[in-house]
Biotite code that builds the C-alpha atoms (Angstrom):
import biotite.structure as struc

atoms = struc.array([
    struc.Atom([-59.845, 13.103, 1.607], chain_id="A", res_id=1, res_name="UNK", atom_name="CA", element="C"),
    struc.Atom([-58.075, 16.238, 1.932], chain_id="A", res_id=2, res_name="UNK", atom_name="CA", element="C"),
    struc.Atom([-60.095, 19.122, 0.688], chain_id="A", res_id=3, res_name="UNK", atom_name="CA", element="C"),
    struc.Atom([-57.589, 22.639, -1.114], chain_id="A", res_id=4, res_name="UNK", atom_name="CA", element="C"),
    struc.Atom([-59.596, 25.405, -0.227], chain_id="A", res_id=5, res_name="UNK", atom_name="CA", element="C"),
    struc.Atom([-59.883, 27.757, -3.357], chain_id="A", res_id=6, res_name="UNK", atom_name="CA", element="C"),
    struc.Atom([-62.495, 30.470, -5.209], chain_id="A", res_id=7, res_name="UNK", atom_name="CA", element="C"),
    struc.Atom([-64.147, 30.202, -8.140], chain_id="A", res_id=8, res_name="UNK", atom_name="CA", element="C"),
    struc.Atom([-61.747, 30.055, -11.191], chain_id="A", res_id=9, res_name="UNK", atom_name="CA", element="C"),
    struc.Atom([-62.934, 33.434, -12.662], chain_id="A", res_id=10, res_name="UNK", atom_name="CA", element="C"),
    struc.Atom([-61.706, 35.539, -10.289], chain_id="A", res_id=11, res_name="UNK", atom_name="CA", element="C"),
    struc.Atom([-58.685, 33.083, -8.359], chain_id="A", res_id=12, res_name="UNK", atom_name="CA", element="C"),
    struc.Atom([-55.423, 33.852, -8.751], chain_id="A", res_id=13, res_name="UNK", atom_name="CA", element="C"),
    struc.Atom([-53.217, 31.022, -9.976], chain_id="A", res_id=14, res_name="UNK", atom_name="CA", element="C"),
    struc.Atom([-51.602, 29.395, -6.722], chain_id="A", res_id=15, res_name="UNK", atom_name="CA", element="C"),
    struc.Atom([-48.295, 27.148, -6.291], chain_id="A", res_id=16, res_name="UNK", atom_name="CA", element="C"),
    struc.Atom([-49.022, 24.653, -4.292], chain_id="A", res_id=17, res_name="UNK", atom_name="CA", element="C"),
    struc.Atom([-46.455, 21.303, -2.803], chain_id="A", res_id=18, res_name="UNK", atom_name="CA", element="C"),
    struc.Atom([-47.890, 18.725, -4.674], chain_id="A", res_id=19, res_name="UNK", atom_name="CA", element="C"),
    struc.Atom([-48.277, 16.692, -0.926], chain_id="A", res_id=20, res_name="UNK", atom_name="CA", element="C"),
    struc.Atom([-51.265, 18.887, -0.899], chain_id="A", res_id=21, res_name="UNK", atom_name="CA", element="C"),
    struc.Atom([-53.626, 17.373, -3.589], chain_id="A", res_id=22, res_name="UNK", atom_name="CA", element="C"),
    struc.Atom([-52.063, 13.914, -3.536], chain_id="A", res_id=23, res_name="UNK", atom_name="CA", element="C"),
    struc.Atom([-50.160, 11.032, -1.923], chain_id="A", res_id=24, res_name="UNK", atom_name="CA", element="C"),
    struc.Atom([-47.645, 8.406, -3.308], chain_id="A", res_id=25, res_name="UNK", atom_name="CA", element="C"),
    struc.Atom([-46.149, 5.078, -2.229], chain_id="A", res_id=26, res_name="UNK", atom_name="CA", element="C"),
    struc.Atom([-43.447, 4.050, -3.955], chain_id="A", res_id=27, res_name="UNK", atom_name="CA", element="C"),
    struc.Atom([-41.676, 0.278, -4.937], chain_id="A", res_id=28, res_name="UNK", atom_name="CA", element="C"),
    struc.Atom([-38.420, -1.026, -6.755], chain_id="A", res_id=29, res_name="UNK", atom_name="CA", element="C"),
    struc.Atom([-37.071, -3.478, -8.380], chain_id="A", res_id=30, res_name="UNK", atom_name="CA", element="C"),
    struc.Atom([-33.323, -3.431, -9.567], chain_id="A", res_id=31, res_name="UNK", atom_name="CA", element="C"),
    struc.Atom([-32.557, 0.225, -10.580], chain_id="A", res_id=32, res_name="UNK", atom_name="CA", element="C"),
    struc.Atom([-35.918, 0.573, -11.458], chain_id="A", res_id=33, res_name="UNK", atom_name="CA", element="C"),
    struc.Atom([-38.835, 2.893, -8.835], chain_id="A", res_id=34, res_name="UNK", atom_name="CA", element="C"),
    struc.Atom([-41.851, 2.711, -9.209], chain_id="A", res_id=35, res_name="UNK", atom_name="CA", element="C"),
    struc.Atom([-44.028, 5.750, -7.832], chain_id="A", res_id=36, res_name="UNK", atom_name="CA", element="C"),
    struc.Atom([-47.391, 5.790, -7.543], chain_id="A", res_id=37, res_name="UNK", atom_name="CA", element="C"),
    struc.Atom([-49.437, 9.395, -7.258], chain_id="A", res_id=38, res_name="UNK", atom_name="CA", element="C"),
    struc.Atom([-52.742, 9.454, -6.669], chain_id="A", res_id=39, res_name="UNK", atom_name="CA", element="C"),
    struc.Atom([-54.956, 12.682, -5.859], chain_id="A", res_id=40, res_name="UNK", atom_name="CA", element="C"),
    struc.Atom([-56.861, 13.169, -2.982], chain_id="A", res_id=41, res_name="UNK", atom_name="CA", element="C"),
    struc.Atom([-59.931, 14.594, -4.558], chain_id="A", res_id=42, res_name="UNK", atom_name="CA", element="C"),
    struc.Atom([-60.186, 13.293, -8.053], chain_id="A", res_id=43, res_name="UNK", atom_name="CA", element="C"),
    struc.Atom([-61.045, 16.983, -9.024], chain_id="A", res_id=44, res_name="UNK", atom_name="CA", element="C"),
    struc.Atom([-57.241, 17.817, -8.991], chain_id="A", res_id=45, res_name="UNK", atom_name="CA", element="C"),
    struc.Atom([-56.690, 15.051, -11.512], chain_id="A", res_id=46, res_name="UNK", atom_name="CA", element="C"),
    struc.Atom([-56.785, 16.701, -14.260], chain_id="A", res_id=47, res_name="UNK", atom_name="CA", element="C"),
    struc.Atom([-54.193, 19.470, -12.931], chain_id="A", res_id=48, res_name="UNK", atom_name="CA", element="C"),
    struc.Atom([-51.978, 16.130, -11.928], chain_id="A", res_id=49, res_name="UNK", atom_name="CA", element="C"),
    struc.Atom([-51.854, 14.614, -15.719], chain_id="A", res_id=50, res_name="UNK", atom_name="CA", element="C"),
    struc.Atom([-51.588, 17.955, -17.332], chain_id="A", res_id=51, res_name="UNK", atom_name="CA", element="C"),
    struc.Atom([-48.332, 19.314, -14.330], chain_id="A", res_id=52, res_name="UNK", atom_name="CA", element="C"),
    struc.Atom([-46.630, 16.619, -13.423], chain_id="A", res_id=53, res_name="UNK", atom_name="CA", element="C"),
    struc.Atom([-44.883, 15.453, -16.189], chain_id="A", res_id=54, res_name="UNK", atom_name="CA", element="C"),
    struc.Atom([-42.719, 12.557, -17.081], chain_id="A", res_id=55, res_name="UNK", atom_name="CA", element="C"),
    struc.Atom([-39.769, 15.480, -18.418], chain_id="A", res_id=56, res_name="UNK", atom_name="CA", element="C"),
    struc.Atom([-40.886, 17.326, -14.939], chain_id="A", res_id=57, res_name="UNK", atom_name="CA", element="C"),
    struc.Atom([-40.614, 14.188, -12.972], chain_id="A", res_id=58, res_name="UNK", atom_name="CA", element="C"),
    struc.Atom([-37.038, 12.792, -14.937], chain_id="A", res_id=59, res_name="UNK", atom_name="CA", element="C"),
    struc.Atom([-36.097, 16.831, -14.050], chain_id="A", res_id=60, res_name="UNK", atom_name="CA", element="C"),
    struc.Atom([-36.994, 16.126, -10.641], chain_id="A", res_id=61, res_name="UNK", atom_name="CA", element="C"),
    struc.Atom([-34.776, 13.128, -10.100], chain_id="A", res_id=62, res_name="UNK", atom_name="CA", element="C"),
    struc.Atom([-31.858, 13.633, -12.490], chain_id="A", res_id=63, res_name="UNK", atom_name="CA", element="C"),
    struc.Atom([-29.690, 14.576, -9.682], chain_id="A", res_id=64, res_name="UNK", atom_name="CA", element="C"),
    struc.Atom([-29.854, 10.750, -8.628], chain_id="A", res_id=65, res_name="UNK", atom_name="CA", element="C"),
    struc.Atom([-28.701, 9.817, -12.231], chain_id="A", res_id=66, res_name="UNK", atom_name="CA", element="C"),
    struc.Atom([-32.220, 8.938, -13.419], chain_id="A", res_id=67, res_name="UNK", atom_name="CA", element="C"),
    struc.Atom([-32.731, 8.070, -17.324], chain_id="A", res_id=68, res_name="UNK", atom_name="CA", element="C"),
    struc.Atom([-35.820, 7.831, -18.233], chain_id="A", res_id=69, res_name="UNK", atom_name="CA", element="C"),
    struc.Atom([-39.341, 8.007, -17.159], chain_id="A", res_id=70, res_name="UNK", atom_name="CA", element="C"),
    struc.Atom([-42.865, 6.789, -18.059], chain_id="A", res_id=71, res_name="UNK", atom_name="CA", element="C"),
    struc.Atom([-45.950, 7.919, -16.876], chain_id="A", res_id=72, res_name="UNK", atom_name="CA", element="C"),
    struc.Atom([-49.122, 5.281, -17.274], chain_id="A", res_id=73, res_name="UNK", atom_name="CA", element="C"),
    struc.Atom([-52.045, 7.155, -16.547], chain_id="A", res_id=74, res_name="UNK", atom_name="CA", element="C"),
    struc.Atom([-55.139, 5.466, -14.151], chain_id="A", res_id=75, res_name="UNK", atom_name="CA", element="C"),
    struc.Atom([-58.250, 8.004, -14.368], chain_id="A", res_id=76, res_name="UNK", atom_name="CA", element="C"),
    struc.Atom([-60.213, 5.403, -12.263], chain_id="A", res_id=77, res_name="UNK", atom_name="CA", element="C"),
    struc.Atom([-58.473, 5.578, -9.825], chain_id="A", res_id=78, res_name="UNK", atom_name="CA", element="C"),
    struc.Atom([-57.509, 9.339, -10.028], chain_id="A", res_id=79, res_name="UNK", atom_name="CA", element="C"),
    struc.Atom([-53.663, 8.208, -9.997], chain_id="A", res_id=80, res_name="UNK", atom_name="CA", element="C"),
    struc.Atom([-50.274, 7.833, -11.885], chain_id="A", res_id=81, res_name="UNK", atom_name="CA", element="C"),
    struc.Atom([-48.069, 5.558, -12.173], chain_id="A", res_id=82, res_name="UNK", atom_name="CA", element="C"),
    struc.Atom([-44.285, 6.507, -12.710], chain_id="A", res_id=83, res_name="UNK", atom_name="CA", element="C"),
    struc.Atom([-41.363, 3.860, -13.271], chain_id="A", res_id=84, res_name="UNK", atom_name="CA", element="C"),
    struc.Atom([-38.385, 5.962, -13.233], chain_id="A", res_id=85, res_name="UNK", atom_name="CA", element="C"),
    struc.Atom([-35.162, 4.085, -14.416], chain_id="A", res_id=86, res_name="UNK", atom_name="CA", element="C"),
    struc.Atom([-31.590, 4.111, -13.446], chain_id="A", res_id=87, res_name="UNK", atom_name="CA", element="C"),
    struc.Atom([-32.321, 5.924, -9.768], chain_id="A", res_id=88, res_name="UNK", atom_name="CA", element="C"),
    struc.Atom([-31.279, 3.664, -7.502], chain_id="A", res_id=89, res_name="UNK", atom_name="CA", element="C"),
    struc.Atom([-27.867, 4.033, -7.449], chain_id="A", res_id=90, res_name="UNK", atom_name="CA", element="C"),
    struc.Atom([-27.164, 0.318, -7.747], chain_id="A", res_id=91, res_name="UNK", atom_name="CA", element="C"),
    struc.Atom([-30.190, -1.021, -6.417], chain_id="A", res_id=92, res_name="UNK", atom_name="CA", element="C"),
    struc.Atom([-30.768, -2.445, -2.829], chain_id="A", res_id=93, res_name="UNK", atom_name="CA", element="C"),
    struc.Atom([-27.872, -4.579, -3.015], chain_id="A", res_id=94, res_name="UNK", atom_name="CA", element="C"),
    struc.Atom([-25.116, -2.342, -4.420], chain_id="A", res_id=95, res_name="UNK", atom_name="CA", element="C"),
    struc.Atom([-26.325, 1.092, -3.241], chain_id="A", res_id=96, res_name="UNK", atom_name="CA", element="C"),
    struc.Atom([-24.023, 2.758, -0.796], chain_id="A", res_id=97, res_name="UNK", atom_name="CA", element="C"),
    struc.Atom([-27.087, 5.043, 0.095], chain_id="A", res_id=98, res_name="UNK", atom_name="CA", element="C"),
    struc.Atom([-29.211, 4.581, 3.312], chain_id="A", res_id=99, res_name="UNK", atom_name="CA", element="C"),
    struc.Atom([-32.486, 4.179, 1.002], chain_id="A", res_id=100, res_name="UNK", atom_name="CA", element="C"),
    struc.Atom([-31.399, 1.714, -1.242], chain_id="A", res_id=101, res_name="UNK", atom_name="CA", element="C"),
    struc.Atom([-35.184, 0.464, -1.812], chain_id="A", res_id=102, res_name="UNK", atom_name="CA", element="C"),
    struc.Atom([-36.065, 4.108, -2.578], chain_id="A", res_id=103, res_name="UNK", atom_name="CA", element="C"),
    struc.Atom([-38.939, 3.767, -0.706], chain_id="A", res_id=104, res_name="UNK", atom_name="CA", element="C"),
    struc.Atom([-38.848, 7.151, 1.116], chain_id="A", res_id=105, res_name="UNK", atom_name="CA", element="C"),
    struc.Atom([-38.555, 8.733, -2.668], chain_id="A", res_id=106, res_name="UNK", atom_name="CA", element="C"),
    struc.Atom([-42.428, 9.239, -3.184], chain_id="A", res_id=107, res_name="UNK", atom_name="CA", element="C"),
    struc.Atom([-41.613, 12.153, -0.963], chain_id="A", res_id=108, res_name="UNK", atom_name="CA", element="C"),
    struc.Atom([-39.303, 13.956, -3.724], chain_id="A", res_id=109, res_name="UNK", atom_name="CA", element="C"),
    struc.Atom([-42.335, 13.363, -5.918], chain_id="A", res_id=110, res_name="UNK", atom_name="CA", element="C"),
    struc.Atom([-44.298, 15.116, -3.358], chain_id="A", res_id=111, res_name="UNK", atom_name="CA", element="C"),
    struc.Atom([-41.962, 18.434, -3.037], chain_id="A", res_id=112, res_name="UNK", atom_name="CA", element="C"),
    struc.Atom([-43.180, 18.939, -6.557], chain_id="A", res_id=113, res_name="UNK", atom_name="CA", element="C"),
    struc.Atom([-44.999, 22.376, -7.122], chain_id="A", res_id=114, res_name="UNK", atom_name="CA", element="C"),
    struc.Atom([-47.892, 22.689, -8.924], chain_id="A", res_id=115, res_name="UNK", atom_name="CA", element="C"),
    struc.Atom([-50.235, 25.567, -10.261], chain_id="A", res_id=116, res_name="UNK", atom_name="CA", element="C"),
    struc.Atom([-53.872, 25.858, -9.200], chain_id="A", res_id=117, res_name="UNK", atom_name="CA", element="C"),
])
């Protein structure tokens, strides 16, 4: 597990941090449908995960690939999210004119997130 090096919360100041620090993600698809799956590296940042990154963050994060909608289904036992983010394929495997038409290198946008420590 990767370790964020940090001081006590009293006297810390609040750090923005790439959200590939405290977490990794492996995304999947189906139609125009990804699915994106976040889970933190030390399930003391988990907390920070389900209270930063949002579903209106994530749908912010992703609206310039024409995404509608997206739902976040928590999984505290495993210290993860789940995100299934509609509509940002861009036609899906078969009709996408992109080179990533499974969207499988897209956990990586999810990654460039910033959070607050």
């Amino acid at each position: 597990m990767r370790q964020v090096e940090h001081t006590p919360t009293a006297a810390r100041p609040l750090t923005s941090v790439s959200l590939h620090q405290l977490a990794h993600a492996r995304a999947g698809d189906k139609g125009e449908r990804l699915n994106v799956a976040l889970f933190a590296y030390d399930a003391d940042h988990y907390a920070t995960l389900l209270e930063q990154v949002t579903e209106e963050r994530v749908l912010a994060l992703f609206a310039h690939r024409g995404a509608s909608r997206v739902r976040c289904y928590p999984l505290p036992n495993l210290a993860g999210m789940n995100f299934v983010i509609d509509d940002v394929l861009q036609g899906g495997v078969n009709g996408a004119l992109n080179l990533d038409g499974h969207g499988k290198t897209l956990s990586f946008l999810l990654l460039s997130l910033e959070v607050t420590l």
